[in-house]
C-alpha positions as a Python dict, from the first residue, in 0.01 Angstrom:
ca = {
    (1, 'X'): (0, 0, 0),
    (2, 'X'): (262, 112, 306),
    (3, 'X'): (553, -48, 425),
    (4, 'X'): (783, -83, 639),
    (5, 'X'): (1185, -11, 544),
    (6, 'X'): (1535, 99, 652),
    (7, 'X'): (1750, 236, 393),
    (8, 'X'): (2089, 255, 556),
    (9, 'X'): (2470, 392, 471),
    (10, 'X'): (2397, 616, 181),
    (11, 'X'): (2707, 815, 150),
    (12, 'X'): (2554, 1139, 96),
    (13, 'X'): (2176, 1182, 176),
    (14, 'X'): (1962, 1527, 108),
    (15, 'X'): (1692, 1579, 317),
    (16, 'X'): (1558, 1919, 178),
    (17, 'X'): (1416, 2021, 476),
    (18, 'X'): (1060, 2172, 410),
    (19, 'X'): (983, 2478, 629),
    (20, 'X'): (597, 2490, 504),
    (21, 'X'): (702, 2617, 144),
    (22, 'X'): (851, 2642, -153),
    (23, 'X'): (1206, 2754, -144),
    (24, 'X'): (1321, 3031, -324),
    (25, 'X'): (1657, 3288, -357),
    (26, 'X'): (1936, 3145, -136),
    (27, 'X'): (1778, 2823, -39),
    (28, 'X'): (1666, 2706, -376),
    (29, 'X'): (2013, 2565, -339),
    (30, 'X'): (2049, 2454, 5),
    (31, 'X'): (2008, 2034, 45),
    (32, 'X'): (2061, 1956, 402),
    (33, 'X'): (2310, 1687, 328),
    (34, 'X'): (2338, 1382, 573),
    (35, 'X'): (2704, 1190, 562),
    (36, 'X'): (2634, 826, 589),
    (37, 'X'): (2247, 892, 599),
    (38, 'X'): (1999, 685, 678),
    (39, 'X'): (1570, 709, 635),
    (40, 'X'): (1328, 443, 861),
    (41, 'X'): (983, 400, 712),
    (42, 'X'): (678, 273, 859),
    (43, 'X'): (358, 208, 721),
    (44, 'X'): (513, 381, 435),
    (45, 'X'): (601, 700, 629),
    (46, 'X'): (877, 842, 742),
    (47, 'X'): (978, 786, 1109),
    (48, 'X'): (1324, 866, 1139),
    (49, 'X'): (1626, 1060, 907),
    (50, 'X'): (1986, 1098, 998),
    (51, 'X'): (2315, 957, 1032),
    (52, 'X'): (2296, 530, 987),
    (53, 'X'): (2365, 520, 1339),
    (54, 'X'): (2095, 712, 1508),
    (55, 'X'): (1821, 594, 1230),
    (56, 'X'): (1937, 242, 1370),
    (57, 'X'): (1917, 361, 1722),
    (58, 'X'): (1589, 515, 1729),
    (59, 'X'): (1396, 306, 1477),
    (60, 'X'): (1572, -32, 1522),
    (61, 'X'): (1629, -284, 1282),
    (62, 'X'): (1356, -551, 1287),
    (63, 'X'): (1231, -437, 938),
    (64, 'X'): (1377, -519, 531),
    (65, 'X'): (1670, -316, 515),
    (66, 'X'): (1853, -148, 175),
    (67, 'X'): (2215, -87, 223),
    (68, 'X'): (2307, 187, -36),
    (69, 'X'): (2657, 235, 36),
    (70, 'X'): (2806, 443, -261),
    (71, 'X'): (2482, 604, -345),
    (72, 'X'): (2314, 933, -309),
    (73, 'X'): (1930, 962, -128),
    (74, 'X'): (1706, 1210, -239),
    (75, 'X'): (1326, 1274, -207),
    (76, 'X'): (1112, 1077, -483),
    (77, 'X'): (1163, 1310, -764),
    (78, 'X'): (868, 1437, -882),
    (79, 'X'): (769, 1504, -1241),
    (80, 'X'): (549, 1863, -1240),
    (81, 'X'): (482, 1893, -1671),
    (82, 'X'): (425, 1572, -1793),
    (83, 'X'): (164, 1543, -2150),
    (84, 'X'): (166, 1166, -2190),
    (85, 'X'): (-199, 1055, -2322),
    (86, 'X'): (-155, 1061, -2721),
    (87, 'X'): (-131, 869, -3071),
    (88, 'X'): (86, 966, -3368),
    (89, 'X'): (477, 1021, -3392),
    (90, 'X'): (627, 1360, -3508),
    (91, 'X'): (961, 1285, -3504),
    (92, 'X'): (979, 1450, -3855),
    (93, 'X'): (936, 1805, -3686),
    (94, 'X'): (1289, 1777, -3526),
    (95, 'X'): (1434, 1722, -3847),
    (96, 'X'): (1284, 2019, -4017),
    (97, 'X'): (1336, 2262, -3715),
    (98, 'X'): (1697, 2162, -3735),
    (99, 'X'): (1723, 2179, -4121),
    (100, 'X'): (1575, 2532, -4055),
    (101, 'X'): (1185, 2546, -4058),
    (102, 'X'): (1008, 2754, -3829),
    (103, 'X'): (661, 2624, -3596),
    (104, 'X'): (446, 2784, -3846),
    (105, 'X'): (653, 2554, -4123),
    (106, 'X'): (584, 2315, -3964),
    (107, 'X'): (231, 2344, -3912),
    (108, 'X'): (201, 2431, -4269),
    (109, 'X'): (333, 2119, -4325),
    (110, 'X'): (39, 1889, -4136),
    (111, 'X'): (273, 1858, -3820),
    (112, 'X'): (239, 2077, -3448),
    (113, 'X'): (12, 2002, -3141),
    (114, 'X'): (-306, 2019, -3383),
    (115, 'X'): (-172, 1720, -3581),
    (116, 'X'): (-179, 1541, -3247),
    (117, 'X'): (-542, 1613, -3162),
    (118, 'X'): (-624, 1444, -3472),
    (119, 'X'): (-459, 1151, -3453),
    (120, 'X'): (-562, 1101, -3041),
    (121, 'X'): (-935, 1168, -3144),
    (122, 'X'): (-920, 884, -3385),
    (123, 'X'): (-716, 633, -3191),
    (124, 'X'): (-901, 378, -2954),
    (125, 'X'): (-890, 366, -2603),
    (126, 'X'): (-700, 91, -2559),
    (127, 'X'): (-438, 190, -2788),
    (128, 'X'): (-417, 520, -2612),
    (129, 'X'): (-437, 339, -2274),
    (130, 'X'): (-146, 126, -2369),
    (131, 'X'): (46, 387, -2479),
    (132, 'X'): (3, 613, -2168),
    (133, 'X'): (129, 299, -1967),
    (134, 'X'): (424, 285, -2150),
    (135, 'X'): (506, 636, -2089),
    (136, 'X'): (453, 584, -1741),
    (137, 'X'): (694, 305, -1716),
    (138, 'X'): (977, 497, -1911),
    (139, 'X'): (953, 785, -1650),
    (140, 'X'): (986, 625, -1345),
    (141, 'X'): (1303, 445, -1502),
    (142, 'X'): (1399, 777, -1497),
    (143, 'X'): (1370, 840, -1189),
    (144, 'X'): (1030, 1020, -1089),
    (145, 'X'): (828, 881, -803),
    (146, 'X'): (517, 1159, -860),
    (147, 'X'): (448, 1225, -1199),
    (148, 'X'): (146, 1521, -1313),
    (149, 'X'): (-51, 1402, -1634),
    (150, 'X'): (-174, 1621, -1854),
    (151, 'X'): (-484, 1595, -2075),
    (152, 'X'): (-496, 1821, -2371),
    (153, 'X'): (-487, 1634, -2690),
    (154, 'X'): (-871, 1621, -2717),
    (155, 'X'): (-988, 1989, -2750),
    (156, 'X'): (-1362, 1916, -2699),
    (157, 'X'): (-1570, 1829, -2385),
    (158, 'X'): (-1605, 1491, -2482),
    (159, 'X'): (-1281, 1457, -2548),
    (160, 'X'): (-1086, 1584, -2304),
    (161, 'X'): (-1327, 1425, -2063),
    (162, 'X'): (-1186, 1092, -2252),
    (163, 'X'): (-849, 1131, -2220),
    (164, 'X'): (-893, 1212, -1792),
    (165, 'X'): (-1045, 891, -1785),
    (166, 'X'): (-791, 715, -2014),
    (167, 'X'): (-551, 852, -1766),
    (168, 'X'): (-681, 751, -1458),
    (169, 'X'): (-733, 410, -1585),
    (170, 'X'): (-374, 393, -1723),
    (171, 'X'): (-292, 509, -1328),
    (172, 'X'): (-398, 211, -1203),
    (173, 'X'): (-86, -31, -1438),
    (174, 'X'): (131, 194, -1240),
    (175, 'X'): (319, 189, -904),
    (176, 'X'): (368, 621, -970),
    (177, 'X'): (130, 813, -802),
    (178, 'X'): (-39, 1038, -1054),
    (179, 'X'): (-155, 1350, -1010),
    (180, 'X'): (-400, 1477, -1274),
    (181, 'X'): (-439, 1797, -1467),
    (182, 'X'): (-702, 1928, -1682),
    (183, 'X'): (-534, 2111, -1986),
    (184, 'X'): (-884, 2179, -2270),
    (185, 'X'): (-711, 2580, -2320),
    (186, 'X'): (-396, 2386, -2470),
    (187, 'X'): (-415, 2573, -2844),
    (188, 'X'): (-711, 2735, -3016),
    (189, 'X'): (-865, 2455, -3180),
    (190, 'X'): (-876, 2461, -3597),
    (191, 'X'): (-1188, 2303, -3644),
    (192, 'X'): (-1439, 2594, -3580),
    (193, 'X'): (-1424, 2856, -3310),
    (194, 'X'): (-1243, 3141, -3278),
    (195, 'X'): (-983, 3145, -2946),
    (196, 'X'): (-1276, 3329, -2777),
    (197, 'X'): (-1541, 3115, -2853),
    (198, 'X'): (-1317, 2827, -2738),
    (199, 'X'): (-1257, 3003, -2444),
    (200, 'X'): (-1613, 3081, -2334),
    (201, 'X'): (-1692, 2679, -2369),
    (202, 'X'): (-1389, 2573, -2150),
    (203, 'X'): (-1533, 2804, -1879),
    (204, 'X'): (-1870, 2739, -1916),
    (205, 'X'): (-1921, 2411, -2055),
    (206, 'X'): (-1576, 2210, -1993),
    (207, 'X'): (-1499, 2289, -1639),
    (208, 'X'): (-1769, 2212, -1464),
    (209, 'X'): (-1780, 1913, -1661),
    (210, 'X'): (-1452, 1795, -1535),
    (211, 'X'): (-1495, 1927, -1179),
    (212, 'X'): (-1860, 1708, -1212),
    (213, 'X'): (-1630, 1401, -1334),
    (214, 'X'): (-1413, 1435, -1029),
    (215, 'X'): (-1064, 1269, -1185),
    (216, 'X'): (-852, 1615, -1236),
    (217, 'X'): (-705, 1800, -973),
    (218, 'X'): (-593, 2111, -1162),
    (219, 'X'): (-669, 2339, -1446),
    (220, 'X'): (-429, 2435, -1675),
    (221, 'X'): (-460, 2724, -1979),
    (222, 'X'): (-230, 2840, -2207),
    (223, 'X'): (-127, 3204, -2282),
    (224, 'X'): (20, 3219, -2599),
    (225, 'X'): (-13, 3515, -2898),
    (226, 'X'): (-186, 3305, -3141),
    (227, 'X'): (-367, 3074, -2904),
    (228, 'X'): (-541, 3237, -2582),
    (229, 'X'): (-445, 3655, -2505),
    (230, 'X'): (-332, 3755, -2153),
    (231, 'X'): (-710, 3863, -2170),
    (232, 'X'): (-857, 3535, -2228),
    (233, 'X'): (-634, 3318, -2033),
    (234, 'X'): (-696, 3590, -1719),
    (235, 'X'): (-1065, 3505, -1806),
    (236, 'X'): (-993, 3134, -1693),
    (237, 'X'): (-812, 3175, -1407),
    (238, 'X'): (-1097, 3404, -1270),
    (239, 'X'): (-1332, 3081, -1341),
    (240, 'X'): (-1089, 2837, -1157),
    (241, 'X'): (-1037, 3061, -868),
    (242, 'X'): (-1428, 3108, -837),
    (243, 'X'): (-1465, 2710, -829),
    (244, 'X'): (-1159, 2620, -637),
    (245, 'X'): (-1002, 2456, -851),
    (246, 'X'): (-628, 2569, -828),
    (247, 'X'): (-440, 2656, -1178),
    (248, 'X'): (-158, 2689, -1371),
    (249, 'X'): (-53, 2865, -1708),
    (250, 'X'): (157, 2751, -2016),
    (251, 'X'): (348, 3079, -2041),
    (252, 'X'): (546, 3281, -2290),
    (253, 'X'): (662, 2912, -2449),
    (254, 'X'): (692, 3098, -2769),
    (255, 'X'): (675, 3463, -2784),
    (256, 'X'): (599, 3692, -2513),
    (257, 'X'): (252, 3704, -2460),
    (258, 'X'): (253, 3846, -2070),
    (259, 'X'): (184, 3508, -1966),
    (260, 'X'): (390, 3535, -1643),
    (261, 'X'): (223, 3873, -1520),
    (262, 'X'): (-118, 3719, -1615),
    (263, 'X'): (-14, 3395, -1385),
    (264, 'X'): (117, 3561, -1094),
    (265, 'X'): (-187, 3835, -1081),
    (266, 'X'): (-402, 3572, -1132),
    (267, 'X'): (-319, 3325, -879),
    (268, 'X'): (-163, 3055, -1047),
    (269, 'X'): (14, 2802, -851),
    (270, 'X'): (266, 2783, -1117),
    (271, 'X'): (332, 2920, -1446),
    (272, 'X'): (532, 2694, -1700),
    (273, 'X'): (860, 2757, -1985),
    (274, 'X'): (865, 3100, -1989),
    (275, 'X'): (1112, 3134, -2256),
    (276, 'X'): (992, 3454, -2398),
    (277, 'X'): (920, 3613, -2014),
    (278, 'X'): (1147, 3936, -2010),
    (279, 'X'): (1360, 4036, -1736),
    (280, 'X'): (1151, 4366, -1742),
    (281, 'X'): (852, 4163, -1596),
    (282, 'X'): (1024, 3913, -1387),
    (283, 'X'): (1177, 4177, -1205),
    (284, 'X'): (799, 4427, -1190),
    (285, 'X'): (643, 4072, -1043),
    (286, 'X'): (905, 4056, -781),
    (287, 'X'): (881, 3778, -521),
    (288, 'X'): (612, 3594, -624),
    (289, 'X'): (440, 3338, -470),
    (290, 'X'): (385, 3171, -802),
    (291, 'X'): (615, 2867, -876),
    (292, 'X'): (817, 2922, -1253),
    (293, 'X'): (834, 2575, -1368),
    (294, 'X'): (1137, 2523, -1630),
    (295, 'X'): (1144, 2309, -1908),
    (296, 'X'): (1534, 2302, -2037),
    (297, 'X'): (1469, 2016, -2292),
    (298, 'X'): (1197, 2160, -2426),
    (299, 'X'): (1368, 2484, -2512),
    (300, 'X'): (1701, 2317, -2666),
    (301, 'X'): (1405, 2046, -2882),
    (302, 'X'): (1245, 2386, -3025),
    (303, 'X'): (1575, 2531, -3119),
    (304, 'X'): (1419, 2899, -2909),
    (305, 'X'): (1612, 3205, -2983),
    (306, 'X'): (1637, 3294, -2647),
    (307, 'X'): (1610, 3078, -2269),
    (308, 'X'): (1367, 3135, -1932),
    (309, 'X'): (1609, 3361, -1753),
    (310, 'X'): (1617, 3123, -1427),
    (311, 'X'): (1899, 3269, -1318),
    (312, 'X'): (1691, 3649, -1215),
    (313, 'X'): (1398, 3398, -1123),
    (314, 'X'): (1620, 3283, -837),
    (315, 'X'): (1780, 3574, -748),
    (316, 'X'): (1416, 3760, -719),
    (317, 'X'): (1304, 3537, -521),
    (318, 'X'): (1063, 3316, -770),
    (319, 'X'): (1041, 2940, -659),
    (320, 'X'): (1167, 2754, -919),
    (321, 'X'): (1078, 2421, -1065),
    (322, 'X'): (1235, 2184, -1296),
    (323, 'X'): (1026, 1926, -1556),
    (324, 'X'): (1069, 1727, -1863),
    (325, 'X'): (792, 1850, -2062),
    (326, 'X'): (707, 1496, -2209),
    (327, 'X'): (471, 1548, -2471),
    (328, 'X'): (402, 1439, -2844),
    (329, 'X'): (674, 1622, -2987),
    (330, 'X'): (901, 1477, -2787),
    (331, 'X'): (949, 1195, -2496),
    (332, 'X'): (1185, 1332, -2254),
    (333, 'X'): (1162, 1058, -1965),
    (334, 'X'): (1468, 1116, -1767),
    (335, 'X'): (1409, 1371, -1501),
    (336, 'X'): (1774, 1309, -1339),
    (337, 'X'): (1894, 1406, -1720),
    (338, 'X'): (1659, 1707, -1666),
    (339, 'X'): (1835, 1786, -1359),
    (340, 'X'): (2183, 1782, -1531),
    (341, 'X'): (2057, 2013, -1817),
    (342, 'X'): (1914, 2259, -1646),
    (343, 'X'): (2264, 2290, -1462),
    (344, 'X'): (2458, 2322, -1793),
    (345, 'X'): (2116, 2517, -1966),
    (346, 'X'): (2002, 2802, -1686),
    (347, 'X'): (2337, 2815, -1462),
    (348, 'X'): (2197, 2647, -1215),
    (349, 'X'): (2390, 2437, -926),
    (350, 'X'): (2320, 2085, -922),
    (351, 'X'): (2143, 2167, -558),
    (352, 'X'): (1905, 2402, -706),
    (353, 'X'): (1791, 2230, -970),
    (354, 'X'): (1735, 1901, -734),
    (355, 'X'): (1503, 2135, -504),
    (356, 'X'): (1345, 2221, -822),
    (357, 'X'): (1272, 1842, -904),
    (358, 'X'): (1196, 1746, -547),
    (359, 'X'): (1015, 2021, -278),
    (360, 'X'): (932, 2290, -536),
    (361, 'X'): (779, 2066, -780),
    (362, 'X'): (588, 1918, -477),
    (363, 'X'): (441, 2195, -379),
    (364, 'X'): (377, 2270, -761),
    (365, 'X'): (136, 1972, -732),
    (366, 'X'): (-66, 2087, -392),
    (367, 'X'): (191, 1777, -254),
    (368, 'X'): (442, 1983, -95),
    (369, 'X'): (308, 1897, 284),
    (370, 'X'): (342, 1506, 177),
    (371, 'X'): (623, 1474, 4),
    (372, 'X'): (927, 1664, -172),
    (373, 'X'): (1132, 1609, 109),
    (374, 'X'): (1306, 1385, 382),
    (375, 'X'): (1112, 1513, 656),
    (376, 'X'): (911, 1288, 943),
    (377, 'X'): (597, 1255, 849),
    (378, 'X'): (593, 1248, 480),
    (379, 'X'): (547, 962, 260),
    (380, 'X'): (799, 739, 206),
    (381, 'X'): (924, 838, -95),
    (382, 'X'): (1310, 807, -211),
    (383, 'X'): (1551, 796, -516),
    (384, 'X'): (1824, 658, -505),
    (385, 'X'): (2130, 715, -732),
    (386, 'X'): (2451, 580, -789),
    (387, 'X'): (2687, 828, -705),
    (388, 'X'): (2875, 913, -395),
    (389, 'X'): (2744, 1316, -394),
    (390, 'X'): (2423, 1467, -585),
    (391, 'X'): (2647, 1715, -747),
    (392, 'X'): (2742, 1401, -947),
    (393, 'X'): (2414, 1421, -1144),
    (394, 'X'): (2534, 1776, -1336),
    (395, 'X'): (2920, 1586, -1437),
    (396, 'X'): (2780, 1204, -1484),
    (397, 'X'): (2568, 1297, -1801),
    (398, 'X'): (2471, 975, -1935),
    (399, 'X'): (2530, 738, -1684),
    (400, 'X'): (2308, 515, -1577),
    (401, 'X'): (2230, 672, -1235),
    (402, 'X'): (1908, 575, -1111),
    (403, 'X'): (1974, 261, -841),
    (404, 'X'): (1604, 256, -684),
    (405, 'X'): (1253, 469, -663),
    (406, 'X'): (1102, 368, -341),
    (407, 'X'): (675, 485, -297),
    (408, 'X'): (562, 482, 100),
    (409, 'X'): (851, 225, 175),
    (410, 'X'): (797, -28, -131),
    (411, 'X'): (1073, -42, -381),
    (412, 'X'): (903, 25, -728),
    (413, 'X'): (1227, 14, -934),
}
């Protein structure tokens, strides 16, 4: 549904002006701030940004109208790496990574992702359906307006075919807007095949089964020493590129596996964590046109040795995008507490890592021509926090910031 509403007096409003793509170097950090902004919305569109006055002006003020007077205005945030269809808890694992066990300790022990496949295979749908609404309802309190779902947890054509539809039928208990991602190269299954043999069934036998089903929108595929080689994972991203549907790579989460090089010469729309990517092959990829999505709770969660160098990302010109990474291991749901960690994690200014959560991660989701942005024409999407100036979200850890999410005019939260 569209409506029709003027959001008036914010004391600091960032536009985020999109020139047709993802920003990158210098204006990663640039947010076009409005003093006493104002956005007019009709039929759930933008119509007119700018000082109060002039919105008032040029749009009138015959329509519902949301004085925000002490608050900042940004785009809808929107969540890019998002896991949330799954049973079972694993709480436990934090414990033992911080009392010193490693992943493969862990696994040893009955826990990691494969402990989570077994537990969503066995669960029912509606307990899975319930569960994936609840997610969605604790991440738009945080914030997000656009949220990417993952499946992942199933690891069999049957099964990841499930989970799509448990998520599109969880989309519907929602007022998010849900974008949709196929993830069946998540980890080499332990039930059977080898990582190859897995691999050959995603391409030939899973895909088109999902593009056939018609609920995701992209493809994602882990590359991962252990999981899926740079060899394998390029194998899939031939496949997607051959059938059109656009992809994305889990990369170097854990070691470094050339995930990044094997994303950006593959075509990838975005390539995701990148812990373990090297400086030595950020720097031999140059400006890519691939987006680095960064996941700053997920590396301080596993305890890594070592963080995605998002600094040299930015300064060589990578696009850079910030996500919670909410997953079975753990629920992040606040991408405005995202925002402030990645400040405090990677170095970045509270400006870049709000383009990161707003155009970049747009455009990470084929979206960036609809929304990410204050621009005329695009959706009327908005979050509104309560603080006078955005930088506010990096020193205000903890506070509850989040005043409104507004989707195509209508006030969700």
């Amino acid at each position: 549904m569209s409506f029709d509403l003027n959001v008036i007096h914010s004391d600091t409003l960032a536009r985020i002006h999109d020139k047709g793509r993802p920003r990158s170097g210098k204006s990663q950090g640039e947010l076009d701030l409005i003093e006493d902004g104002a956005v007019a919305i009709r039929g759930g569109r933008i119509v007119c940004v700018g000082p109060t006055s002039v919105v008032l002006k040029e749009a009138g003020s015959d329509v519902p109208t949301l004085d925000v007077k002490g608050c900042s205005v940004l785009p809808g945030l929107v969540e890019s790496h998002c896991h949330p269809v799954f049973a079972g808890n694993r709480h436990w694992e934090y414990v033992r990574r911080l009392q010193g066990d490693s992943g493969r300790d862990i696994r040893r022990q009955g826990g990691g992702i494969w402990s989570t496949v077994v537990n969503t295979r066995a669960a029912k749908d509606a307990q899975l359906i319930n569960n994936t609404i609840h997610a969605f309802n604790s991440i738009l309190a945080g914030g997000t307006a656009t949220l990417e779902a993952k499946s992942g947890y199933g690891l069999s054509t049957d099964q990841e075919l499930r989970l799509l539809r448990i998520l599109e039928t969880a989309s519907k208990k929602t007022d998010l807007d849900i974008v949709f991602t196929f993830l069946g190269a998540h980890i080499a299954p332990q039930d059977g095949p080898t990582p190859g043999e897995y691999t050959a069934m995603v391409r030939d036998e899973m895909l088109p089964r999902v593009m056939e089903q018609g609920i995701a929108q992209f493809h994602d595929i882990t590359c991962e020493i252990g999981d899926f080689t740079a060899d394998l994972a390029a194998d899939l991203l031939k496949k997607s590129m051959q059938t059109g549907m656009p992809a994305r790579v889990h990369a170097d989460a854990s070691s470094h596996s050339h995930g990044w090089r094997t994303a950006v010469e593959g075509g990838a729309v975005a390539a995701d964590h990148l812990t373990y990517t090297p400086d030595s092959e950020i720097r031999d990829m140059g400006a890519a046109e691939t987006i680095a999505v960064l996941l700053p709770i997920a590396e301080q969660f596993y305890l890594d040795n070592q963080k995605a160098n998002g600094r040299l990302f930015v300064e060589t010109d990578v696009p850079v995008a910030i996500a919670t990474d909410y997953c079975s291991s753990f629920q992040a749901t606040s991408l405005v507490l995202t925002i402030a960690l990645a400040c405090s994690w990677f170095g970045f200014t509270p400006a870049e890592a709000i383009v990161g959560a707003t155009l970049n991660a747009a455009y990470v989701l084929g979206r960036g021509n609809d929304r990410g942005s204050l621009d005329i024409g695009k959706r009327g999407d908005l979050t509104i926090l309560n603080c006078s100036h955005p930088n506010e979200i990096g020193t205000r850890i903890g506070s509850p910031l989040v005043h409104h999410v507004i989707s195509c005019g209508r006030i969700i939260l």
